[in-house]
N, C-alpha and C positions, 0 to 999 in steps of 0.2 A: 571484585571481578570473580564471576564463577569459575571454579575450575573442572573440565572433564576430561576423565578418560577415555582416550580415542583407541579400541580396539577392539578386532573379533576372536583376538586368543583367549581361550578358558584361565587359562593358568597364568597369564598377564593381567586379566581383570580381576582374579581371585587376589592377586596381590598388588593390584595397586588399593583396590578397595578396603585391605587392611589397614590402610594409612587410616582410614576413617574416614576423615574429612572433604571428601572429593564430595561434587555437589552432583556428578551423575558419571552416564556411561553414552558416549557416540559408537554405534557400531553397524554395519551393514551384512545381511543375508550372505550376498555372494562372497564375501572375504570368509564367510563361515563357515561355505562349501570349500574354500578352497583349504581352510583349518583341517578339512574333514569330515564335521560336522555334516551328518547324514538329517536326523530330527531338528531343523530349525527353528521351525514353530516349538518345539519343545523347550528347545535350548531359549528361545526371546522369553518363554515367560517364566523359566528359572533365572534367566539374569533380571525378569524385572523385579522380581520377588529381592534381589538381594542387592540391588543399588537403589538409591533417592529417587531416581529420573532416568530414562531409559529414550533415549533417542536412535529411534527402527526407522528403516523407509517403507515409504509406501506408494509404490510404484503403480505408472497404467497411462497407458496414449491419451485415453482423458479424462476432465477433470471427475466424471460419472466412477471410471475406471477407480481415479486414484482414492477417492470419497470410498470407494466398496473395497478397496483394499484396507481402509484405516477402521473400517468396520468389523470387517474379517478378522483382522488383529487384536481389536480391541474384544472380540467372541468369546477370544481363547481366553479370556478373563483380565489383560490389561487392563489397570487401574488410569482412565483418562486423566487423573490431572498429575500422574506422574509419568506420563507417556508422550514424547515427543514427535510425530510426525515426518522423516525428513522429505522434503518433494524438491527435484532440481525445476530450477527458476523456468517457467513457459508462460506461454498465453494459460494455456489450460493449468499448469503448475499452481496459478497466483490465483484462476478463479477456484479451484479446489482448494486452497491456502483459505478462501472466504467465506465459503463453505464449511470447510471443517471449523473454521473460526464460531461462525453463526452457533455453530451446535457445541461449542464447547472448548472443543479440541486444540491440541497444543501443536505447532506448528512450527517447523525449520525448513527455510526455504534456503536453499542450499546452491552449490554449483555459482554461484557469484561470479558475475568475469567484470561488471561494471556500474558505476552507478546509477543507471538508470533499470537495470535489472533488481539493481538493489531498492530501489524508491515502489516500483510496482510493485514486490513485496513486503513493504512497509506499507504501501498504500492499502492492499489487500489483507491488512493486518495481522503479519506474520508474526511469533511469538519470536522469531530468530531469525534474522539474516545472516549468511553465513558467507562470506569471501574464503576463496581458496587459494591462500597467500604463497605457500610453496609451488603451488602448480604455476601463478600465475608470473611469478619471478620468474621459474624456468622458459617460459615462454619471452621473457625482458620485457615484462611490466613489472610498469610502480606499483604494486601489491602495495605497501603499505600507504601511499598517497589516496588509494582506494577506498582504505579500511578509516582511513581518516577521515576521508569525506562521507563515508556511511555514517560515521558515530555523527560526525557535524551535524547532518542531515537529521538525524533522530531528537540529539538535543536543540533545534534551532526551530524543527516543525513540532513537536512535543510528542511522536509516534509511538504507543506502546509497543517497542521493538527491541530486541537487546542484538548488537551485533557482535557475533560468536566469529573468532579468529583462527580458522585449522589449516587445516595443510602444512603442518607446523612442523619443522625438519631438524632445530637444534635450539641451544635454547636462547640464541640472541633473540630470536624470533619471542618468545616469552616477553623479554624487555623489548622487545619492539611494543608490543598486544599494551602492555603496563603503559608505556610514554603515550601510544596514540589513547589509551583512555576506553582500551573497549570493556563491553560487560560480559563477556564470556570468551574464554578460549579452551580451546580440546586438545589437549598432549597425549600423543603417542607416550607407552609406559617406560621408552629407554631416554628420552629428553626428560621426562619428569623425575627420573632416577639422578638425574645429573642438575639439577635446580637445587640444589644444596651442597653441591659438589666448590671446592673453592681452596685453592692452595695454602695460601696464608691463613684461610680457618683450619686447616687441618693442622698448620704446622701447630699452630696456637695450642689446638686440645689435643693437642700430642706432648705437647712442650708441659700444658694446665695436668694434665693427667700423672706426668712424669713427677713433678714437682709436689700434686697433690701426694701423690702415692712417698715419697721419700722425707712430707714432715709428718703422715699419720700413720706410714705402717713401723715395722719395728723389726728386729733383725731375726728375730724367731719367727718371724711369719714368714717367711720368703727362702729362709733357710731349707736346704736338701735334709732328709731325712737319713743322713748319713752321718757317724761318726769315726774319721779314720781314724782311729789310734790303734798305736803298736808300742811293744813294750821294745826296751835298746838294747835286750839280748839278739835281737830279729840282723841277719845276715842284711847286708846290703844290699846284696840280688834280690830278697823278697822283700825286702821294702820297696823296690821299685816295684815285683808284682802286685803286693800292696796297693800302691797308686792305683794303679791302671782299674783290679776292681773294686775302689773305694770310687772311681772315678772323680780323682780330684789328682792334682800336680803336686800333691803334697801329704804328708802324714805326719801326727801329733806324737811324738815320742815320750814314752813313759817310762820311770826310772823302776826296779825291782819292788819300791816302795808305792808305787802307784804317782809318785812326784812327776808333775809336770818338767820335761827336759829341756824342750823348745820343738820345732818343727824340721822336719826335711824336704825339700823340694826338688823338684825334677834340675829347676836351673844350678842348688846348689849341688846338683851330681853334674852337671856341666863342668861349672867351676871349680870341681876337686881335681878332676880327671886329669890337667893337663900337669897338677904337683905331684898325684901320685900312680899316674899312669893307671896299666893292669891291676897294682898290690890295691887298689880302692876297691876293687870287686871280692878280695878275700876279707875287707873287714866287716866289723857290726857296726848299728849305730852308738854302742855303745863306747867305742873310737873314736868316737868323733864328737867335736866341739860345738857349742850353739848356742847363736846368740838367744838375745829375749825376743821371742814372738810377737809379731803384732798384733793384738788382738783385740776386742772388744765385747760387752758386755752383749747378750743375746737378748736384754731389755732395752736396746739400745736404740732409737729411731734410725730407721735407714740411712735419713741425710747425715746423721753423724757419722756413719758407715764409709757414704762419700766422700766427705770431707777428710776421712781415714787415708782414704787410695789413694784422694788427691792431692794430699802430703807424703803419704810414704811410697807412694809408686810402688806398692807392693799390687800382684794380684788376687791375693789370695787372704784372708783375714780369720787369727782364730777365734774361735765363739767361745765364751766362757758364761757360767752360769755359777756366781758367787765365787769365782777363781779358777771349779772346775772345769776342762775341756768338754762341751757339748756339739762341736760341729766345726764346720767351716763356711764361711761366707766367701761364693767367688765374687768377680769384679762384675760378672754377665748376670747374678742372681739380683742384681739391683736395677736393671738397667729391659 
């Protein structure tokens, strides 16, 4: 099934055509002016220069009119066989649809309300029949019993016709176009934004990504480029300033000799406070008692990291590099 970008915004066509692979571009003059777009003839033969296929209309009371319209067009230097025609379905519509056929020319015969509109442009050898499925649901027709019987119609008389599915408003409509089996349909660029869109795929490579990342990075990669340590001459009061701009809840205390002593954290200034009241703010860290650190080697794979937290219910984890302190691993740096 072909897919086309249905639009006359610059900056919506420029990005949906980075995808690559879009097999052209549906667009109409008046949505251009109403874009803005002053130069339209300008503007149709820089967009044809930069899509596959370019589907213009080519408007005119009859079918002389609409013939000298696809001429004029094609002046400006369109390339005919990557140049689509659109003309809404008429007596004159279909015998200009035959005409421009005769000579070459590529042809969407568009505005579809039924199928018998749709057979005379098949008959008339349209390169495209085109049913306008959103419009015609808002009106409370069977749009898609339509587009079913166009495609029937094409494969059952053997028509060289492809029938193109637009008016397309979200994306059930997509999986409608796919079950009834047609050969083209034209997406507006915010339903095609969301045709990959899917709950359970996201959680998956959210889930694939996390998991990836926690057996192949390692704990020096992901680590802050910080290392808090203080020596346990350091007052109380400014080990907590400490904290704050080491930004971490915690600081690696070092003995006179550079020995590792263990860690202080903001929680164990909680838990002192309520044994020693006020007298905790007059002493140093070197008062005080510490256990062993939890720590972990900074060559250490992440997942080992989690598996750390999620035994020791610590948040905080110290980084060593051959036994010395180089950092600290929070619980958020993994995650």
């Amino acid at each position: 099934m072909e897919l086309y970008l249905d639009s006359a915004n610059l900056q919506e066509i420029e990005e949906g055509f980075k995808l690559g692979f879009l097999n052209g571009l549906t667009t109409t003059p008046t949505f251009m002016q109403r874009e803005g777009i002053s130069d339209v003839d300008g503007t149709i033969v820089t967009l044809a220069s930069k899509v596959p296929v370019l589907q213009i209309e080519a408007l005119g009371n009859t079918a002389e009119e609409i013939v000298s319209e696809a001429d004029r067009l094609l002046s400006l230097g369109l390339d005919p066989k990557r140049t689509v025609f659109k003309i809404p379905v008429s007596l004159e519509g279909v015998h200009a649809c035959y005409l421009l056929r005769q000579k070459g020319c590529l042809v969407n015969v568009h505005l579809v309300y039924t199928l018998q509109q749709a057979y005379m442009a098949m008959h008339a050898g349209a390169t495209y029949v085109c049913p306008l499925v959103g419009r015609l649901q808002d009106q409370g027709q069977d749009a898609l019993a339509l587009v079913e019987q166009c495609v029937e119609a094409v494969n059952y008389y053997g028509y060289d016709t492809k029938i193109m599915f637009s008016s397309v408003r979200h994306v059930e409509h997509v999986r409608n176009a796919i079950n009834i089996g047609v050969h083209t349909i034209t997406v507006p660029l915010k339903v095609l934004r969301s045709l990959t869109e899917n709950h359970f795929t996201s959680v998956g490579i959210e889930q694939f990504v996390k998991d990836t990342r926690l057996m192949t990075m390692r704990v020096k990669d992901v680590m802050r480029a910080v290392n808090p340590v203080v020596t346990d001459d350091l007052p109380l009061t400014e080990a907590v300033v400490k904290m704050t701009e080491f930004g971490f809840g915690a600081v690696t205390v070092l003995d006179s000799a550079g020995q590792l002593k263990g860690v202080f954290t903001d929680g164990d200034l909680r838990r002192m406070l309520p044994e020693y009241g006020r007298d905790l703010l007059s002493k140093k860290l070197s008062d005080l008692e510490f256990k062993t650190p939890v720590s972990i080697e900074a060559g250490a794979l992440l997942n080992n990291a989690a598996a750390l937290f999620s035994r020791t219910h610590v948040d905080t984890l110290l980084v060593l590099n051959e036994g010395r302190p180089v950092g600290m691993l929070d619980i958020q740096d993994i995650r």
